[in-house]
SERO-417902 format. One record per residue (C-alpha): chain; x, y, z; residue number from 1. Coordinates in Angstrom, 1 decimal, padded with zeros to 4 digits. Example, Ala and Ser with C-alpha at 12.3 -4.5 7.8 and 13.67 -1.06 7.14 Angstrom:
BEGIN
{ch: A; east: 012.3; north: -004.5; up: 007.8; i: 1};
{ch: A; east: 013.7; north: -001.1; up: 007.1; i: 2};
This chain:
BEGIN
{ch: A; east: 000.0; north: 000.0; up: 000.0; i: 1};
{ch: A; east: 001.2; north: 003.7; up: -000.7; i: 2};
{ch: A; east: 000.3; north: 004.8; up: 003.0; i: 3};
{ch: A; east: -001.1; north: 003.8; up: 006.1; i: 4};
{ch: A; east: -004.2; north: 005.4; up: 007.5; i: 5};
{ch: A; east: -003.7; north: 007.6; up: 010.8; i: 6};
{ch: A; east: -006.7; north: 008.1; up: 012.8; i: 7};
{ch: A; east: -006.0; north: 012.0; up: 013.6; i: 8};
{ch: A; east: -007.1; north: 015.1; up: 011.1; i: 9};
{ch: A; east: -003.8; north: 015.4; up: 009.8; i: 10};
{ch: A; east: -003.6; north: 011.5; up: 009.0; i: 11};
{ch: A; east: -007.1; north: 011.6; up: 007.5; i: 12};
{ch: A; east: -005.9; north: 014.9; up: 005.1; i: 13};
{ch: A; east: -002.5; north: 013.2; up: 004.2; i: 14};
{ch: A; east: -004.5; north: 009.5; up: 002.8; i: 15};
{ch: A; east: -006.6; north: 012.0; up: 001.5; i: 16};
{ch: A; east: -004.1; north: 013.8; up: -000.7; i: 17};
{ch: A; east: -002.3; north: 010.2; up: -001.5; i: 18};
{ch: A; east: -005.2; north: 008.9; up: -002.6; i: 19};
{ch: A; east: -005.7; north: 011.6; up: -005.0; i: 20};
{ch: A; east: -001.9; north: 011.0; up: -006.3; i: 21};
{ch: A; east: -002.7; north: 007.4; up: -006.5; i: 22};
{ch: A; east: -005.7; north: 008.3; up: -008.8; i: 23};
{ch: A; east: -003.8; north: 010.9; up: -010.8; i: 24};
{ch: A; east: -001.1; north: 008.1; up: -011.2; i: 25};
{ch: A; east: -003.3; north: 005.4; up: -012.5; i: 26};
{ch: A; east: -005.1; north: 007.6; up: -014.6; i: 27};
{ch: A; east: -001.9; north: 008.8; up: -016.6; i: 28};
{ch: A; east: -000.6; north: 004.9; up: -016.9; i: 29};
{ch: A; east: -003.7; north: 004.1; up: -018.1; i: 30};
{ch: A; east: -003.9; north: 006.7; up: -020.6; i: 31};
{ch: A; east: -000.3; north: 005.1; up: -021.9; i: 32};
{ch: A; east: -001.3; north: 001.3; up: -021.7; i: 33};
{ch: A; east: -002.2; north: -001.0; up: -024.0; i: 34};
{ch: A; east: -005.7; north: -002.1; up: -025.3; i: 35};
{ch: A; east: -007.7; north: -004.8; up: -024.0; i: 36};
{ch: A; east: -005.7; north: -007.7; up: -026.2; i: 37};
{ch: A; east: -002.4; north: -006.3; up: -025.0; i: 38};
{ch: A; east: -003.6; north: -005.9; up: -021.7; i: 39};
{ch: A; east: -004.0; north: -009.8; up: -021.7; i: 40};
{ch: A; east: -001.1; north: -010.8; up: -022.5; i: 41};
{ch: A; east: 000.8; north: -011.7; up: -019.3; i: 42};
{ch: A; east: -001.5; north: -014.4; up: -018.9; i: 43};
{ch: A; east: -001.4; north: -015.6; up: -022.4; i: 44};
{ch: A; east: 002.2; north: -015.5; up: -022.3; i: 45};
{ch: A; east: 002.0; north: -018.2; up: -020.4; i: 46};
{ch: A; east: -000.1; north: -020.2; up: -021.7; i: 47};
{ch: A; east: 002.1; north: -020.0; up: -025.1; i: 48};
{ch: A; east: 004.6; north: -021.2; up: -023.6; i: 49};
{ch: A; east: 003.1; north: -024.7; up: -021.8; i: 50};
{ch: A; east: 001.5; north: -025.2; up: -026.0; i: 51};
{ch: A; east: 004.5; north: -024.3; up: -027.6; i: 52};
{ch: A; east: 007.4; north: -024.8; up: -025.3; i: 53};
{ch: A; east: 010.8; north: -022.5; up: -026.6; i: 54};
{ch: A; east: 009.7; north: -019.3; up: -029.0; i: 55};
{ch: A; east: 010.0; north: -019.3; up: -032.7; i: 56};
{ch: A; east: 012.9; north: -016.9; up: -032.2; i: 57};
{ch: A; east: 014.3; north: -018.1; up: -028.7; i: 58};
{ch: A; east: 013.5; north: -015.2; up: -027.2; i: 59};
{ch: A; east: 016.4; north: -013.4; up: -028.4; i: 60};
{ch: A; east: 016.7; north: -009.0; up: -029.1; i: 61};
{ch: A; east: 014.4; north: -007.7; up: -030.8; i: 62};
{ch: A; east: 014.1; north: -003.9; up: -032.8; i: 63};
{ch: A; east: 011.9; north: -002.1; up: -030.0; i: 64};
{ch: A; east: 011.8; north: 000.9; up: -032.0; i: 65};
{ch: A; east: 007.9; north: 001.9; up: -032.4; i: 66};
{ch: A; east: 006.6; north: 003.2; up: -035.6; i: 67};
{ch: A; east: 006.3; north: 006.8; up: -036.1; i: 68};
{ch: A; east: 003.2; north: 009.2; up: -035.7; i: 69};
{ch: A; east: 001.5; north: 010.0; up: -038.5; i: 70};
{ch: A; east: -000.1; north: 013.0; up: -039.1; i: 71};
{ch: A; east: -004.0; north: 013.6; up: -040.0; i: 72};
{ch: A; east: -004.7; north: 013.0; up: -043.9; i: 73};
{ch: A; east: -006.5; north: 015.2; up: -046.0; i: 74};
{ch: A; east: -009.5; north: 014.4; up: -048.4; i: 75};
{ch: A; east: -006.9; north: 015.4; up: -051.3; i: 76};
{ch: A; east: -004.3; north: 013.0; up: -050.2; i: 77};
{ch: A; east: -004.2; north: 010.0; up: -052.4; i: 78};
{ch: A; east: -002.3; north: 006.6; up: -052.4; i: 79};
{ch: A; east: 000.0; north: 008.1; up: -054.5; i: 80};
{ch: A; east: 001.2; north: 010.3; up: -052.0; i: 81};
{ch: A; east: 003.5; north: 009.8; up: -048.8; i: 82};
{ch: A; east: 001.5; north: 006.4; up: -047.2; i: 83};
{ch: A; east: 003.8; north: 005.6; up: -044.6; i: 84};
{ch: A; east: 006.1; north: 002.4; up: -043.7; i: 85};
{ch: A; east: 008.2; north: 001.9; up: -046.8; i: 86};
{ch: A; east: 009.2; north: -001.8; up: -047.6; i: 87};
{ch: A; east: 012.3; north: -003.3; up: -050.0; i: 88};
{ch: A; east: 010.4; north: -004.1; up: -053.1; i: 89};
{ch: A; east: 011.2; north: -008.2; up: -052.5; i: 90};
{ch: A; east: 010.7; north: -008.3; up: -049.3; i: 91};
{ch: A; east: 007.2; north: -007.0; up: -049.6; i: 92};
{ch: A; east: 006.6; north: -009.2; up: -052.6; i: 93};
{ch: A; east: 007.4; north: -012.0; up: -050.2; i: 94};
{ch: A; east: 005.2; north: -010.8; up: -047.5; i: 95};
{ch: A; east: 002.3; north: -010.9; up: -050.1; i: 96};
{ch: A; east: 003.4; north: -014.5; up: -051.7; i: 97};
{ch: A; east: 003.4; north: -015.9; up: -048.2; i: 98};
{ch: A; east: -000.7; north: -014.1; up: -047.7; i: 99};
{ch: A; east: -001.3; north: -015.4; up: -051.4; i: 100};
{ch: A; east: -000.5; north: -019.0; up: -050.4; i: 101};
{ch: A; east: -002.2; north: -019.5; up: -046.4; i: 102};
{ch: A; east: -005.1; north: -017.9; up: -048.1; i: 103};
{ch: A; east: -005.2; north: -020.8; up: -050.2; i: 104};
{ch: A; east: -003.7; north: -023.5; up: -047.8; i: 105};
{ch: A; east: -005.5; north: -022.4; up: -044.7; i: 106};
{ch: A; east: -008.4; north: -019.9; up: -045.4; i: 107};
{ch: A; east: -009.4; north: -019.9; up: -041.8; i: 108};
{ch: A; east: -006.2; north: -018.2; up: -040.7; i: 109};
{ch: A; east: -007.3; north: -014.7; up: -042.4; i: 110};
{ch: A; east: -003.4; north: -014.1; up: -042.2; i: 111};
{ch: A; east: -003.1; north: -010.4; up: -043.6; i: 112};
{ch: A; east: 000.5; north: -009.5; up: -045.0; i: 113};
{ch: A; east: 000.6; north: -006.5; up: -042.4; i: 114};
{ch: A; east: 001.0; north: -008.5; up: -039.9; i: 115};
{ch: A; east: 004.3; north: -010.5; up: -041.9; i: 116};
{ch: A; east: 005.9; north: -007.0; up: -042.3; i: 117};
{ch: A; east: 005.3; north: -005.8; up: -039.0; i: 118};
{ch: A; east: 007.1; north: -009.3; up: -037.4; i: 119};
{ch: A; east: 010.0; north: -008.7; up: -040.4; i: 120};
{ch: A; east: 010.0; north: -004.9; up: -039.1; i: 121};
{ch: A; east: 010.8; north: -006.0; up: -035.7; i: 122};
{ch: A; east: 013.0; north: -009.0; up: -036.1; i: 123};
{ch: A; east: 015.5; north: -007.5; up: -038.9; i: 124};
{ch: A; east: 014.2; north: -004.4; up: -040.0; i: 125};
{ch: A; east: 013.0; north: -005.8; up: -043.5; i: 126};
{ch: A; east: 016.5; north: -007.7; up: -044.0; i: 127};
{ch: A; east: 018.1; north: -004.6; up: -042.9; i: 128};
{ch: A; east: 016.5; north: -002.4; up: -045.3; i: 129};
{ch: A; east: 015.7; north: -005.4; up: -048.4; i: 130};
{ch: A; east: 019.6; north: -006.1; up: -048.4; i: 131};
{ch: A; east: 018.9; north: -009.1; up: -050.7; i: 132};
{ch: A; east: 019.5; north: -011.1; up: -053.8; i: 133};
{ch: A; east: 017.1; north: -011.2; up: -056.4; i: 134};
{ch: A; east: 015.8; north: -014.6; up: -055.2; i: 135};
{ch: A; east: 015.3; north: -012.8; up: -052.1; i: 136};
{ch: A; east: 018.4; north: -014.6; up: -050.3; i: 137};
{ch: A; east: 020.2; north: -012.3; up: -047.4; i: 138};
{ch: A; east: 023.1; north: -011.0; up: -048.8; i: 139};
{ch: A; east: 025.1; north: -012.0; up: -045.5; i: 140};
{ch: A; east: 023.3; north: -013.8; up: -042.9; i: 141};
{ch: A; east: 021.4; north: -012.2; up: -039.8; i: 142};
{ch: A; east: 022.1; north: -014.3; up: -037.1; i: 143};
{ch: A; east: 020.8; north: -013.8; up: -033.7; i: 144};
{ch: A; east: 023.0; north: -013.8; up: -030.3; i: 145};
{ch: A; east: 024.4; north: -017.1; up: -028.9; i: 146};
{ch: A; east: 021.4; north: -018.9; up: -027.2; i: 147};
{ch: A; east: 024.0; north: -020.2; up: -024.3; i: 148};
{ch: A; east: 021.8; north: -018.6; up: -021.2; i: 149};
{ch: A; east: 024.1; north: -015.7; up: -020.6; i: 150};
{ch: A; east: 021.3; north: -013.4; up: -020.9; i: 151};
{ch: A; east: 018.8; north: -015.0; up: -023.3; i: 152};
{ch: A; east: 017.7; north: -019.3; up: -023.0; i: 153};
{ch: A; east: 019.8; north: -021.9; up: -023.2; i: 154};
{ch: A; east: 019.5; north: -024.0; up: -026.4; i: 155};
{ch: A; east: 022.2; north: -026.3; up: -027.3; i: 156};
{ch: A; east: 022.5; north: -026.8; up: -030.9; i: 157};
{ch: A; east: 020.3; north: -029.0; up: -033.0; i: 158};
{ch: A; east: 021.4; north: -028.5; up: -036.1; i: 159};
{ch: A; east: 025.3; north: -029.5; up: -036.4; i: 160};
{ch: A; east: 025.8; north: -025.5; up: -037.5; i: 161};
{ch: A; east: 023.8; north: -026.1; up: -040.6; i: 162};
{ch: A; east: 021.8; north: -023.0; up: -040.4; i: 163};
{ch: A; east: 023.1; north: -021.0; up: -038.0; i: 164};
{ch: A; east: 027.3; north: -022.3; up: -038.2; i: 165};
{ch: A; east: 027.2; north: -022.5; up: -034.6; i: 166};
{ch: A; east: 027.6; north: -026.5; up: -033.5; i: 167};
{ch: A; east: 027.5; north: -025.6; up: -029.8; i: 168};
{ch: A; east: 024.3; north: -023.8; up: -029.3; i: 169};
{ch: A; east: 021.6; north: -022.6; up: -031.7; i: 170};
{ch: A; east: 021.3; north: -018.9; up: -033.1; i: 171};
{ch: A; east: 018.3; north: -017.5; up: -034.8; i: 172};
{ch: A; east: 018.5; north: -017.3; up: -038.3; i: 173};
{ch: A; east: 017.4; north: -015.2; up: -041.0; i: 174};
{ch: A; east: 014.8; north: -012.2; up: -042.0; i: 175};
{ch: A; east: 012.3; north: -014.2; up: -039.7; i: 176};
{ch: A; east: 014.7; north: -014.9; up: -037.3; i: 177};
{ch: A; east: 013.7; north: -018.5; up: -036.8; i: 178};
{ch: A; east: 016.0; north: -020.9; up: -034.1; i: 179};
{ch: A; east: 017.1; north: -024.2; up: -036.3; i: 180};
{ch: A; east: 015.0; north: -026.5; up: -034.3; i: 181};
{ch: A; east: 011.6; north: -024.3; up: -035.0; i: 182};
{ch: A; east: 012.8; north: -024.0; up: -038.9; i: 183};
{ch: A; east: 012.8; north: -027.9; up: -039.7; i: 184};
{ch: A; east: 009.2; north: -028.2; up: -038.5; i: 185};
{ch: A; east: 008.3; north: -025.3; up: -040.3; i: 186};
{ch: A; east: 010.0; north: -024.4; up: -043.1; i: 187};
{ch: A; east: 008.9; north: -024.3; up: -046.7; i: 188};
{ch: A; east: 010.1; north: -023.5; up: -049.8; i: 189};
{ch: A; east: 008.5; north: -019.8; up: -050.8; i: 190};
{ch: A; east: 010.1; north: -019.3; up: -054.1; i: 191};
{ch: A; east: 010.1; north: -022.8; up: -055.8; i: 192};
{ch: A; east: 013.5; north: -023.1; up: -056.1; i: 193};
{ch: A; east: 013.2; north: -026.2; up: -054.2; i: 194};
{ch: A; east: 014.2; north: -025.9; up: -051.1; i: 195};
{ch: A; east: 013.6; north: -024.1; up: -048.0; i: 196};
{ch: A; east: 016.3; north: -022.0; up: -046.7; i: 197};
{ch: A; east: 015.6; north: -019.3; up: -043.5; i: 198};
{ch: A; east: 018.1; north: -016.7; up: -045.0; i: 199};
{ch: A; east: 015.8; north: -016.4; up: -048.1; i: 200};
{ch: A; east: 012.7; north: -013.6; up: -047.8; i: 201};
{ch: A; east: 010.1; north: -015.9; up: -049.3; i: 202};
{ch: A; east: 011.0; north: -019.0; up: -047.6; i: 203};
{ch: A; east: 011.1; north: -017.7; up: -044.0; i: 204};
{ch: A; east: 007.7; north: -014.7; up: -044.6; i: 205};
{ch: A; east: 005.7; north: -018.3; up: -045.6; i: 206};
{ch: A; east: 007.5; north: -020.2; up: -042.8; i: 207};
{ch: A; east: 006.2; north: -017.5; up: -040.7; i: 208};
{ch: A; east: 002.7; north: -017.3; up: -041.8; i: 209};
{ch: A; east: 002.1; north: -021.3; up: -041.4; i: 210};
{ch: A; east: 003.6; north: -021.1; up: -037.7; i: 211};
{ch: A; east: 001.1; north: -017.9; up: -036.8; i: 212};
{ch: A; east: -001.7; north: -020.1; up: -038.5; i: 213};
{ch: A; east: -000.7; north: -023.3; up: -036.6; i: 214};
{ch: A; east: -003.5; north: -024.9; up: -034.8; i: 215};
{ch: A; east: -006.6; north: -023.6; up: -036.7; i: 216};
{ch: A; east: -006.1; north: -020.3; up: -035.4; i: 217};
{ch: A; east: -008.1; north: -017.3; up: -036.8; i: 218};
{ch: A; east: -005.5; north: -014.3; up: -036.6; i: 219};
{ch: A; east: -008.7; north: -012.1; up: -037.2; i: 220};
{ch: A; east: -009.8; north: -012.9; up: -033.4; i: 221};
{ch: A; east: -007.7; north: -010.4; up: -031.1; i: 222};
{ch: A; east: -007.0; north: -013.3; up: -028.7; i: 223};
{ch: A; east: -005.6; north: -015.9; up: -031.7; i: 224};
{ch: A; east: -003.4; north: -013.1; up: -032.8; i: 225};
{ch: A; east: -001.8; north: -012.5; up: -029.4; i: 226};
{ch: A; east: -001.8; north: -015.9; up: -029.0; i: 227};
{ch: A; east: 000.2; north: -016.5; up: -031.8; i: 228};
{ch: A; east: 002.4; north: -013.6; up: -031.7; i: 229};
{ch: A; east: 003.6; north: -014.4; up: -028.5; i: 230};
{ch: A; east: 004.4; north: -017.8; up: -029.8; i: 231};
{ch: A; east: 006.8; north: -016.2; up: -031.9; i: 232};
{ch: A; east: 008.6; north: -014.5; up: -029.0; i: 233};
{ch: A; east: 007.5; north: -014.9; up: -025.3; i: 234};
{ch: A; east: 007.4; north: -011.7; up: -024.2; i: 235};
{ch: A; east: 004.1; north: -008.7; up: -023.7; i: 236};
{ch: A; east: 006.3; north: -006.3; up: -024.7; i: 237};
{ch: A; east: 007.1; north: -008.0; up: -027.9; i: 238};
{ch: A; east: 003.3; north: -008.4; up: -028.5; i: 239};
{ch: A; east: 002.5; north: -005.0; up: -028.2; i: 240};
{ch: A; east: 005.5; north: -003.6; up: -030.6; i: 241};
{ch: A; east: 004.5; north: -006.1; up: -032.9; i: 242};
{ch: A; east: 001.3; north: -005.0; up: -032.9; i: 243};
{ch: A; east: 001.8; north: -001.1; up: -033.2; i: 244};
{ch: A; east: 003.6; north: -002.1; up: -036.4; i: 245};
{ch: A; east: 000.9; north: -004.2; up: -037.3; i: 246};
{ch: A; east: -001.8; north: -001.6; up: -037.2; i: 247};
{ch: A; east: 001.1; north: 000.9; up: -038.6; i: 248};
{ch: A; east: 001.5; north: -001.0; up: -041.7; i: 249};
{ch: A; east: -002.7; north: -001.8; up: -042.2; i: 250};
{ch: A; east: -002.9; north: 002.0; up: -042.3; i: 251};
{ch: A; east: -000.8; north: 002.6; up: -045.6; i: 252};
{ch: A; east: 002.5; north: 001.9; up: -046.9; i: 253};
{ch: A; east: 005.0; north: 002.7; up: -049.7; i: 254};
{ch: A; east: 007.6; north: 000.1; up: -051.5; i: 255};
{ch: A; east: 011.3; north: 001.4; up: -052.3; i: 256};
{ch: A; east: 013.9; north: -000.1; up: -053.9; i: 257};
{ch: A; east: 015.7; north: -002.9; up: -052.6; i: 258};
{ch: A; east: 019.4; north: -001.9; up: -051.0; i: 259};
{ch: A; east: 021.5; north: -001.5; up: -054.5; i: 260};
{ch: A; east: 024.7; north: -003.0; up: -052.4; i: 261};
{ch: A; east: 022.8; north: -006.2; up: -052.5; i: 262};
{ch: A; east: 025.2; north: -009.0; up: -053.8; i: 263};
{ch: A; east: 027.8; north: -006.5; up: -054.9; i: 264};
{ch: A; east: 030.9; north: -006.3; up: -053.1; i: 265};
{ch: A; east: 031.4; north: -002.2; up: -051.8; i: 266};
{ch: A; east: 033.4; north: 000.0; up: -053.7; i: 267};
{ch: A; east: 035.6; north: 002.6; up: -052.1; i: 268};
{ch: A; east: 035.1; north: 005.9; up: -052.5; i: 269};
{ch: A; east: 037.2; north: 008.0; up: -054.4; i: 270};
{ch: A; east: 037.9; north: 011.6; up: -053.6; i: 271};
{ch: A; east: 036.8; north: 014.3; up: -055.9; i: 272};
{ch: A; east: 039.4; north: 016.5; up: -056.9; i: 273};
{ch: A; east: 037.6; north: 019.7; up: -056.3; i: 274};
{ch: A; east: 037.1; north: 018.2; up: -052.6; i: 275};
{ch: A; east: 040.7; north: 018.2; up: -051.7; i: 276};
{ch: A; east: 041.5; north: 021.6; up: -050.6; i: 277};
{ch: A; east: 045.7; north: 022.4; up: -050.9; i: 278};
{ch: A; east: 047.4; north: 024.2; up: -047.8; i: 279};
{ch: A; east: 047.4; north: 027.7; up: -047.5; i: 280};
{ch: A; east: 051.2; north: 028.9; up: -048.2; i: 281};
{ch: A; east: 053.1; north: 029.5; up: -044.8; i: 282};
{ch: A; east: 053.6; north: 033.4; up: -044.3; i: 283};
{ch: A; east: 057.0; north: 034.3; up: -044.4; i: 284};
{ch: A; east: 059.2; north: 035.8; up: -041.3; i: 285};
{ch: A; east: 060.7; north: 038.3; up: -043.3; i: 286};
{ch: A; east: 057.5; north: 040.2; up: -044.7; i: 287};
{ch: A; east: 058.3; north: 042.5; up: -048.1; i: 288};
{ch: A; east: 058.8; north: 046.1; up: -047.5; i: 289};
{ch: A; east: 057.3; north: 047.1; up: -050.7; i: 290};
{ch: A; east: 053.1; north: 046.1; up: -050.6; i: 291};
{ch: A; east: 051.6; north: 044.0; up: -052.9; i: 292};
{ch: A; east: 050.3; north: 045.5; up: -056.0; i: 293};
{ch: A; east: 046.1; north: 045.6; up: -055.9; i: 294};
{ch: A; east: 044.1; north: 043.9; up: -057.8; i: 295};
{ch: A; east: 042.3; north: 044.8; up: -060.9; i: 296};
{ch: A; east: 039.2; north: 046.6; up: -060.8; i: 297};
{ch: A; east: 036.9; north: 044.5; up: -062.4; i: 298};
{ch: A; east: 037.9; north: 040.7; up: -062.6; i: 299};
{ch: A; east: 036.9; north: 039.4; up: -065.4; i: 300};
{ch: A; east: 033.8; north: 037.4; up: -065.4; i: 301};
{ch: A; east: 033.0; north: 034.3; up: -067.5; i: 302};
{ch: A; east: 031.3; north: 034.0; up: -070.4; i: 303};
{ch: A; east: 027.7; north: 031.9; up: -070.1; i: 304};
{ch: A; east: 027.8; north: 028.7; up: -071.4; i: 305};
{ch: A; east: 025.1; north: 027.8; up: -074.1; i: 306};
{ch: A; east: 024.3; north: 024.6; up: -072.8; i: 307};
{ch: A; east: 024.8; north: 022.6; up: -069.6; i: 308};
{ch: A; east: 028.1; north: 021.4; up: -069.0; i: 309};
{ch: A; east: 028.3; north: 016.9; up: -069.6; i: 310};
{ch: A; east: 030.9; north: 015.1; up: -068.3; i: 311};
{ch: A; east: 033.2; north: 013.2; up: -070.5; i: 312};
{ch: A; east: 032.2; north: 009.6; up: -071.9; i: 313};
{ch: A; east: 032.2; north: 006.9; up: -069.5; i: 314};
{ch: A; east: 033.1; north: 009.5; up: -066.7; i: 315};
{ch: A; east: 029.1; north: 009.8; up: -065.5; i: 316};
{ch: A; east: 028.7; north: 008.5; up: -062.2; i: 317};
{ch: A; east: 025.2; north: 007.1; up: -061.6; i: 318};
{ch: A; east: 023.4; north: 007.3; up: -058.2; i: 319};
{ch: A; east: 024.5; north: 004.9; up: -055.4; i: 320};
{ch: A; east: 020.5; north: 003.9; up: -054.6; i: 321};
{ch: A; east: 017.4; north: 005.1; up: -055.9; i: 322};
{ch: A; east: 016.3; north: 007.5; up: -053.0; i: 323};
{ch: A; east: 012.5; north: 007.3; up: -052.5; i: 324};
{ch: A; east: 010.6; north: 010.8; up: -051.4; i: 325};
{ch: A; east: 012.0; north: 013.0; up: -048.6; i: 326};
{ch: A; east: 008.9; north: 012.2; up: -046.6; i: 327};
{ch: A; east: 009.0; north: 008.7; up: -046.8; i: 328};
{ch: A; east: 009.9; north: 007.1; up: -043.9; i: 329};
{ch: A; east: 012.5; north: 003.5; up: -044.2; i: 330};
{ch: A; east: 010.9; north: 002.0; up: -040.6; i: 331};
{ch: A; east: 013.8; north: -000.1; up: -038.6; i: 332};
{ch: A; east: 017.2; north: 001.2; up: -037.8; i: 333};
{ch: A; east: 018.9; north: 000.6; up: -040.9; i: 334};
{ch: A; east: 018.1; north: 003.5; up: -043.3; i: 335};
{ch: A; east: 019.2; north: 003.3; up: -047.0; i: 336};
{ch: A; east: 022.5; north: 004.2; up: -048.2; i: 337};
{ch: A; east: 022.5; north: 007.5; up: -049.2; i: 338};
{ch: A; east: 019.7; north: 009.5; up: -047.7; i: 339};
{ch: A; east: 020.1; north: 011.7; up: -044.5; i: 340};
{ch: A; east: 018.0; north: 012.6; up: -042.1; i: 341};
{ch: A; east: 017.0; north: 015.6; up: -042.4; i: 342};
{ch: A; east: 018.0; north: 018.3; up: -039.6; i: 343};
{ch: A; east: 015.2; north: 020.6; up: -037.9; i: 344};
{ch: A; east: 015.1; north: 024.0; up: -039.7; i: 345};
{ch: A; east: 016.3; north: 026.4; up: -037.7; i: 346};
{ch: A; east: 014.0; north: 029.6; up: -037.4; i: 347};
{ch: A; east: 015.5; north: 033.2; up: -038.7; i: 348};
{ch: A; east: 016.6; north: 034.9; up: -036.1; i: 349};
């Protein structure tokens, strides 16, 4: 209890007063919480974890990073304009394969692609950013933390390194972030090249989608959804990230190019000469008597040129990634080569 009551004026006045901080308390943590589902989860947690035994992702970190506000729309805005998330181009198309083929193979599920993305969002950031081949293959792998009970569970390896290259204890693996012993029950081959890999987009967004549809769930009912999520990662606050994501994404989104170093091997930069700036001249210790004659009145000024300046052949350097808008948004941490975030502007003074 915050306080004990005292049977004098001044007691009564003081539970009084803590009484109303109590209030004022749970009234602003309330206005922060989550809804009912999320609200829910602590015990569902549990009961997860007696069904399912270890997570789909061994409980290991996680991108806690919450999607951004979005401002109010107008009736002139159209899909054409800014919509939100942006997604790589494959990875998206994966998402959607994956909601193309349950809808098929387990109708009952209602498994929307939304909620794919926002699980990709927060495992790997989209394969940090659609860093991927064009089969949708990682271009290196994303391999979780060392599942050896330091600070996450302990699970010793199942897999002889095959997936993860760790023959001591397992590591999740992939876009999905799927532990070796959870892949071989649930993998399956998402782009037909036939077989099912966790470092490739399409395999591991379908091998997603069967494990949250597991069981005859209906992801449409709030408490099969939590359920589910939570079987991907044991953990409340994992449900309710997942889920702001999940309602981020159902609200609009945009696709961008995939990350243009996929499968090529990074190029140095080379300097510009007009970047490299020579040393001033040293003054000498002995100055001149005489001064230095002035300038000329007018310097002369250059001609204009008729038409643009063009570089010489084969000198044309192209762009290092196609840059979408300036007010779209990459969600995750990665952000695309390239592009800067933009500073405040700073108000005239």
């Amino acid at each position: 209890m915050l306080f004990r009551t005292v049977g004098t004026a001044r007691g009564a006045f003081r539970g009084t007063r803590y009484t109303a901080i109590a209030a004022a308390m749970a009234a602003l943590t309330a206005s922060q919480a989550p809804g009912p589902s999320a609200q829910a989860a602590e015990p569902v947690r549990n009961a997860a974890r007696a069904e399912h035994g270890p997570s789909v992702s061994g409980d290991d970190p996680y991108r806690t990073r919450l999607p951004p506000l979005r401002a109010g729309k107008s009736d002139e805005d159209t899909a054409a304009g800014p919509a939100g998330g942006a997604l790589p181009a494959t990875v998206f198309a994966a998402y959607r394969r994956a909601e193309s083929e349950l809808a098929g193979t387990a109708p009952g599920c209602r498994l929307e692609w939304q909620l794919l993305a926002a699980i990709g969002q927060v495992e790997s950031g989209h394969a940090r950013g659609g860093r991927v081949t064009s089969d949708g293959t990682t271009v290196t792998p994303i391999l979780g933390p060392r599942l050896n009970g330091g600070a996450f569970a302990v699970i010793r390896d199942t897999d002889g390194g095959r997936y993860d290259g760790d023959t001591a204890y397992d590591r999740a693996v992939g876009p999905m972030q799927f532990i070796p012993s959870t892949w071989t029950r649930w993998g399956k081959d998402g782009n037909g090249d036939g077989r099912a890999d966790p470092n490739n987009v399409f395999d591991a967004a379908l091998a997603a989608g069967r494990y949250l549809c597991a069981g005859g769930r209906d992801l449409s009912d709030p408490a099969d959804l939590d359920r589910a999520v939570l079987g991907y990662n044991h953990s409340s606050a994992y449900l309710r990230t997942v889920r702001a994501w999940y309602a981020y994404f159902l609200t609009g989104h945009r696709v961008v190019p995939d990350r243009s170093d996929a499968g090529t091997a990074a190029r140095p930069e080379t300097p510009r000469a007009s970047s490299t700036r020579k040393p001033s001249p040293r003054p000498s210790e002995h100055p001149s008597a005489r001064p230095s004659p002035a300038p000329s009145t007018a310097p002369a000024s250059p001609s204009p040129s008729p038409a643009p300046s063009r570089p010489a052949a084969g000198g044309e350097e192209e762009p290092a990634v196609p840059v979408p808008d300036p007010g779209v948004e990459l969600p995750g941490d990665d952000v695309l080569p390239g592009t800067v975030p933009r500073s405040p502007a700073v108000p005239a003074r």
